[in-house]
N, C-alpha and C positions, 0 to 999 in steps of 0.2 A: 623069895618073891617080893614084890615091890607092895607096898601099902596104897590100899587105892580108897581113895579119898569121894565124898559122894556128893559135894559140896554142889559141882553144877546139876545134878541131877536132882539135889532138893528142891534150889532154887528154881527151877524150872517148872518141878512138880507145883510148888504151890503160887508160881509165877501164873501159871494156866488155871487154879484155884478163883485166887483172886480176878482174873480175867474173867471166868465163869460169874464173877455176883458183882460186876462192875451193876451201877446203877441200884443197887441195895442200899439200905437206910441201917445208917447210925454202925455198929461196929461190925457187922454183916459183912459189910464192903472194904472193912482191914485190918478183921482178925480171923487169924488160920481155924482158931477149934471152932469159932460162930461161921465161920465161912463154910465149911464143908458140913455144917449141920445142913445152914440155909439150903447148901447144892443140895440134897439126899431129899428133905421136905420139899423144895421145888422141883425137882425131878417127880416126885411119889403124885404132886397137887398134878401135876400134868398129864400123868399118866390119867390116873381118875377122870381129869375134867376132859381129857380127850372123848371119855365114853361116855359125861354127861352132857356133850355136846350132840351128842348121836340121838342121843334120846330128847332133850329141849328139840335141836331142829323138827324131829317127828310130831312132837307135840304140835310146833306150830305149822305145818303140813295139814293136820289136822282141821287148824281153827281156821286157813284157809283156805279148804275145800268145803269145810260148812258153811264157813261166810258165803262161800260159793254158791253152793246146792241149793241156800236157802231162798234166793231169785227163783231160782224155781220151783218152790215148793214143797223141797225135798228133806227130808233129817240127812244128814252125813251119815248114818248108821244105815238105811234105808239106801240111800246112793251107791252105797259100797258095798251091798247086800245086792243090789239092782248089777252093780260091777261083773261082782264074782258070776252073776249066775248068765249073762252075757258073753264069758269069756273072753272079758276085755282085759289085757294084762298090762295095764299102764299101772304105777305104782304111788305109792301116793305123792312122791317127789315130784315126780314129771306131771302129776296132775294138779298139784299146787300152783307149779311153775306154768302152768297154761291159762289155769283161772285169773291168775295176776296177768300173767303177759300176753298172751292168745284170746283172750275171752269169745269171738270168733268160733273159732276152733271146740272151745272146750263146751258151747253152749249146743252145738252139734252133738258132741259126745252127749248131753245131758238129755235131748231132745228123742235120741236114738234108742236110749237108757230107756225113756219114760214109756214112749212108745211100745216099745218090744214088752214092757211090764204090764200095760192097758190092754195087751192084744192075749198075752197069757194068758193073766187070772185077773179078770176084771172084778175088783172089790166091790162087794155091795155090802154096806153096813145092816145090820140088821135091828132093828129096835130091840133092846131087852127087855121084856115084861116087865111094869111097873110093880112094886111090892106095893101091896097092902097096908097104907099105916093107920085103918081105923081101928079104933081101939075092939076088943072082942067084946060082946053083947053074953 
C-alpha cells in the first residue's frame, strides 16, 4: 500500500483555525495551541451570553412597562396582577414594544385594566386604629 501523507489535510485544518480568530489580539490570531484555546472560550462565552441576553432583554421589558404603568398610576406588579386576572395574554415583549411604540394602543389596554379592577373590588382603605403612646399612669 502507498504511504498517504496528511500534509493538505493539516494545512487546511488549521488554515480554517486560523480563519476562525481572524481579528484576535496579539498571538491568538497566529498561533495554533492559543488559537484553538481562544476558538473553545469563544464558542463556551457565546453559548452563555446567548442566555444572558434572554434574561437582560426581560429585564428591560420590565423597566419599560413600569415606566409605562406608572402614567397611570399603576406599579408594574399591580398591572400584571390586573393582566393575569383579565385574561389578557399579551406578554411582556409585545407589551413593552407597544408602550414605546403604540402608546395609543397600550393606554387603551391600561384604561380597560383599570376599569374592569374599579368595577370588581372597589378598594376602600380603611383607617388603622391609632396605638396608644401615652405612657401608663
Amino acid at each position: 500500500m502507498p504511504r498517504v501523507k496528511r500534509g493538505a489535510a493539516h494545512v487546511k485544518k488549521r488554515r480554517k483555525i486560523l480563519k476562525a480568530v481572524k481579528g484576535y489580539r496579539h498571538g491568538r490570531k497566529n498561533l495554533i495551541k492559543l488559537a484553538k484555546v481562544a476558538i473553545l472560550k469563544a464558542g463556551n462565552y457565546a453559548y452563555r451570553d446567548r442566555k444572558v441576553k434572554k434574561r437582560t432583554m426581560r429585564g428591560l421589558w420590565l423597566i419599560k412597562l413600569n415606566a409605562a404603568v406608572r402614567v397611570f398610576d399603576l406599579s408594574y406588579s399591580k398591572f400584571i396582577n390586573l393582566i393575569k386576572k383579565n385574561n389578557i395574554e399579551l406578554d411582556r415583549k409585545v407589551m413593552a414594544d407597544m408602550a414605546e411604540n403604540n402608546t395609543e394602543v397600550f393606554a387603551k389596554i391600561v384604561e380597560q385594566v383599570k376599569e374592569t379592577a374599579s368595577v370588581k373590588d372597589p378598594v376602600e382603605k380603611k383607617e388603622k386604629p391609632k396605638a396608644n403612646l401615652e405612657p401608663a399612669k
